[in-house]
C-alpha positions, 0 to 999 in steps of 0.5 A: 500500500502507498504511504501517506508520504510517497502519494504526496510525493507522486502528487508534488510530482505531477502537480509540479509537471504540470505547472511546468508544462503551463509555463512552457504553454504560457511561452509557446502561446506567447511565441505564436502571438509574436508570429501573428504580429510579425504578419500583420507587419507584413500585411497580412491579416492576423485574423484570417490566418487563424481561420485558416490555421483552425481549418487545416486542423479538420480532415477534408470530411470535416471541413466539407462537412462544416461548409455544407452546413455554413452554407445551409444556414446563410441561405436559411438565413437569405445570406446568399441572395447577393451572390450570382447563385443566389440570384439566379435561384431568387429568378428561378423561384418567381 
C-alpha cells in the first residue's frame, strides 16, 4: 500500500509537471502571438490566418462537412441572395 508520504510525493510530482508544462504553454502561446504580429507587419491579416490555421486542423470530411452546413444556414438565413447563385435561384423561384 502507498504511504501517506510517497502519494504526496507522486502528487508534488505531477502537480509540479504540470505547472511546468503551463509555463512552457504560457511561452509557446506567447511565441505564436509574436508570429501573428510579425504578419500583420507584413500585411497580412492576423485574423484570417487563424481561420485558416483552425481549418487545416479538420480532415477534408470535416471541413466539407462544416461548409455544407455554413452554407445551409446563410441561405436559411437569405445570406446568399447577393451572390450570382443566389440570384439566379431568387429568378428561378418567381
Amino acid at each position: 500500500m502507498i504511504g501517506h508520504n510517497d502519494s504526496g510525493a507522486a502528487l508534488r510530482s505531477y502537480i509540479e509537471r504540470i505547472e511546468r508544462l503551463a509555463a512552457e504553454k504560457d511561452r509557446i502561446a506567447e511565441d505564436i502571438r509574436e508570429v501573428y504580429t510579425e504578419a500583420k507587419g507584413a500585411g497580412f491579416d492576423p485574423k484570417i490566418m487563424r481561420v485558416i490555421v483552425r481549418e487545416r486542423k479538420l480532415d477534408e470530411q470535416a471541413r466539407r462537412e462544416r461548409d455544407e452546413l455554413i452554407e445551409t444556414y446563410k441561405a436559411a438565413l437569405g445570406m446568399l441572395s447577393d451572390t450570382p447563385l443566389g440570384e439566379a435561384a431568387i429568378r428561378g423561384a418567381k
